[in-house]
C-alpha positions in Angstrom: 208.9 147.0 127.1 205.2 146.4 125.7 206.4 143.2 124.4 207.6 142.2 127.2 204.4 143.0 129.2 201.9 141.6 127.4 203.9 137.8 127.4 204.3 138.3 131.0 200.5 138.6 131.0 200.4 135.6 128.4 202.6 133.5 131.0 200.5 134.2 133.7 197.0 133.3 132.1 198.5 130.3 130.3 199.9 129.4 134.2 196.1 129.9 135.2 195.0 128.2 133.2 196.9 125.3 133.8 196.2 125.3 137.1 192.5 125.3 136.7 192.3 122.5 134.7 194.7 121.0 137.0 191.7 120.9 139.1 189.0 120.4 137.0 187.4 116.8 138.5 186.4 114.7 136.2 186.1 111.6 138.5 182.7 109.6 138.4 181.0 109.8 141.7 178.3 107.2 142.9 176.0 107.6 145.7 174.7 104.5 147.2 171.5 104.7 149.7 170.9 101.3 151.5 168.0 100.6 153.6 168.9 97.8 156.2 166.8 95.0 156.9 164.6 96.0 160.2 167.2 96.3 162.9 170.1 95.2 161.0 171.6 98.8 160.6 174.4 98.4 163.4 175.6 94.8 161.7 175.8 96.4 158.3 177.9 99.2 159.6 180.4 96.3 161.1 180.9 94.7 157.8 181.3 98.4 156.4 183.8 98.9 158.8 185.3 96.0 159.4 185.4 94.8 155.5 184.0 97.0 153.0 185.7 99.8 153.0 188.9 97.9 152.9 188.0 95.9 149.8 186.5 98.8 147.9 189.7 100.4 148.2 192.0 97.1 147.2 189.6 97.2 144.0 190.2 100.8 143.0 187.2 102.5 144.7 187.5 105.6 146.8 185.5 105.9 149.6 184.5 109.3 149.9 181.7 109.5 153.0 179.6 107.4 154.5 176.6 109.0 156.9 173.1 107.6 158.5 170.2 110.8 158.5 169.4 112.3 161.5 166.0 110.8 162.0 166.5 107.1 160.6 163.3 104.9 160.9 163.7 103.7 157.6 167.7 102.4 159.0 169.4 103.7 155.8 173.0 104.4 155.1 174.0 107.0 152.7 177.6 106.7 150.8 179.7 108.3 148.2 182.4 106.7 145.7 184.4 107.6 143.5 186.1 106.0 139.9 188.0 107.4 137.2 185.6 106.7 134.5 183.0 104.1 134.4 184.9 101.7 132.5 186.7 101.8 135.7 183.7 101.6 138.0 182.2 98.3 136.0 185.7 96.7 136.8 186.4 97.2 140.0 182.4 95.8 141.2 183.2 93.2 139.0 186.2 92.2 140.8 184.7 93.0 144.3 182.2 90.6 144.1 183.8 87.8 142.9 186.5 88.4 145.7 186.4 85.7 148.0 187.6 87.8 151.2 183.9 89.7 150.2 182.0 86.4 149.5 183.1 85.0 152.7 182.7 88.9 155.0 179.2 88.9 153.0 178.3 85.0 154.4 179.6 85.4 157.5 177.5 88.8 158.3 174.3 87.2 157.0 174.4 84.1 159.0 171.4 85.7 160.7 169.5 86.7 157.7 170.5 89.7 154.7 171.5 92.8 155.9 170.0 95.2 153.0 166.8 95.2 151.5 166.9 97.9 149.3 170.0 99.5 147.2 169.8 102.4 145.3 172.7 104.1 143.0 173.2 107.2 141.3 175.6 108.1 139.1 177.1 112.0 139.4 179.7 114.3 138.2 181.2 117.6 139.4 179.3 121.0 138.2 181.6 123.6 136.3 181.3 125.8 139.4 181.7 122.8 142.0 183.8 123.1 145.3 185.9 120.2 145.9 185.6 120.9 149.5 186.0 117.2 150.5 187.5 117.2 154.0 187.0 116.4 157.4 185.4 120.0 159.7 184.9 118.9 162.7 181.3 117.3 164.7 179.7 119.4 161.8 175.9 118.1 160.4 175.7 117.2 156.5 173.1 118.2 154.3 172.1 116.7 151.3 169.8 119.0 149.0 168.4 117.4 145.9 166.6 119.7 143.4 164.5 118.6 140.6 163.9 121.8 138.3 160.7 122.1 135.7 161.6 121.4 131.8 164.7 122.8 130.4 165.0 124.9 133.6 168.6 122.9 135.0 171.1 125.7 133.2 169.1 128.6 134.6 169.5 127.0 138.1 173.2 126.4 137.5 173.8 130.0 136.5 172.0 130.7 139.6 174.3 128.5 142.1 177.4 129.3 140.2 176.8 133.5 140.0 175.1 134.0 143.3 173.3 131.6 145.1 176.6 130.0 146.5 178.4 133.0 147.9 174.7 133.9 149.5 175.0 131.0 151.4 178.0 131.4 152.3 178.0 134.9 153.8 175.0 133.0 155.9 177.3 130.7 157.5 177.1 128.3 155.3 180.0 125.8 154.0 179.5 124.5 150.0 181.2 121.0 150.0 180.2 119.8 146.2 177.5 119.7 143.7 176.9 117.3 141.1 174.6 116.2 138.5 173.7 113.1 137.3 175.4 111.2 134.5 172.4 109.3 133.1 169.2 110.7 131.6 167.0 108.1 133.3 168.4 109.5 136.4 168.1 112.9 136.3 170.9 114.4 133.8 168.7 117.2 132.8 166.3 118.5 135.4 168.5 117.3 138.8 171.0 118.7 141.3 172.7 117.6 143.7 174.7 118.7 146.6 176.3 118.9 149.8 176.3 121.6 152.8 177.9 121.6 156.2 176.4 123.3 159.4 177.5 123.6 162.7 174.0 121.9 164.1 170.5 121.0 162.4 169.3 124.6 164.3 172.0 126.5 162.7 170.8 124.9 159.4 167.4 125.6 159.7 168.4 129.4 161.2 170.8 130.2 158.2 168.1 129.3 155.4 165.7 131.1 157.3 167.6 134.3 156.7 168.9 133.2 153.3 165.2 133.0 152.2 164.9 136.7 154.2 167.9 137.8 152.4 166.6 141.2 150.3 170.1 139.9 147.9 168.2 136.5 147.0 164.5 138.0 147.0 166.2 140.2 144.1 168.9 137.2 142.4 165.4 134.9 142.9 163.0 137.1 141.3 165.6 137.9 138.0 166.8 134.0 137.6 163.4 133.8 136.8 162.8 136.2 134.8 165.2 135.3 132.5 164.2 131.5 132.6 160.5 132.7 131.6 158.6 130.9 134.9 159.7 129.3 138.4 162.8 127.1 137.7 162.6 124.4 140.8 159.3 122.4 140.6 160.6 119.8 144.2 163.6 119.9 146.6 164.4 117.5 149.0 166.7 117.8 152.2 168.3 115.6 154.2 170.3 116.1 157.3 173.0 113.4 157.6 175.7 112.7 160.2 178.7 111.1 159.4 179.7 107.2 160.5 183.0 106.6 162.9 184.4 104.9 159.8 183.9 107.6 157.4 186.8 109.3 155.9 185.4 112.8 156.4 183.4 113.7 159.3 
């Protein structure tokens, strides 16, 4: 009878086990940020829609969102792919941009003058403790948080997300979509993160972290993290609300 408990217990942490590296994502990720040429914005979200996507996808890419910021002077578009590797990622923009059906979308759309003036591209993969919360919620805001943390600091802030910082924010309303860090060391790989939250508006945003920041829970997870670390662990963070585009596979 012993025996026979303990491999049931075997067979159930070996099924476990299976099943979360099952769903262990090891996918690259690449965000794109383009800035439009000055009042361009609107044609290069018709070639998006109209072209792009399409042709990303018939060379291996997934498109995973596409969204514009709230407040957009500067006209940019902000986007997320994904590749199996980057072997995979070289090959299919190699083959995108020798497409003709892109050559000729690209010519027609710039009769007029280039669309993008600036492109900018990170490379990202999944945290250990990452969501893979990737689906459409509704007329729900976006927001992009992008943390740099002081000198050999990025593990303490993981620890921090994956034991308590995550399930704070969510018992204050907020949803945890993905987090990533960067691939390359030039781009962030040891003192960046990166990551996604939903909220019902830009006011509920701005209300949850208000109590988050208020929460006696954090004040105490905050003041230990860094402790342990030896000094303050996040030396800038960025925020960004975003809203997604009509052709964007999640809203």
């Amino acid at each position: 009878m012993i025996v026979k408990h303990y491999s049931l217990i075997f067979l159930l942490f070996l099924a476990c086990s299976v099943f979360v590296a099952a769903q262990k994502d090891n996918r690259l990720y690449e965000m794109r940020i383009y800035t439009a040429e000055k009042g361009r914005l609107n044609d290069l979200h018709k070639r998006f829609r109209e072209h792009t996507t399409k042709l990303f996808v018939k060379h291996g890419m997934t498109n995973v969102g596409y969204w514009v910021p709230l407040d957009n002077p500067d006209e940019k578009l902000y986007y997320v792919l994904s590749y199996p590797n980057l072997a995979a990622h070289d090959a299919a923009w190699e083959a995108f941009r020798a497409d003709t059906a892109w050559i000729g979308a690209k010519n027609r759309s710039e009769a007029n003058g280039k669309l993008v003036s600036k492109v900018e591209s990170i490379y990202l993969k999944t945290t250990d403790y990452s969501p893979l919360d990737l689906k459409s919620d509704g007329n729900r805001i976006w927001e992009l948080r992008i943390y740099t943390t002081n000198e050999g600091m990025l593990s303490h802030l993981n620890n921090r997300f994956k034991n308590h910082t995550m399930k704070l924010f969510k018992n204050h309303g907020m949803r945890n979509i993905i987090y990533w860090t960067p691939t390359e060391e030039k781009q962030g790989a040891k003192n960046m993160l990166y990551y996604f939250l939903t909220h019902p508006s830009a006011d509920a945003a701005k209300e949850a972290f208000r109590t988050f920041v208020e929460d006696p829970k954090w004040k105490e997870v905050a003041a230990n993290s860094e402790k342990v670390a030896g000094g303050k662990i996040i030396a800038k963070l960025e925020s960004i609300y975003l809203f997604p585009t009509d052709y964007s596979p999640i809203k």
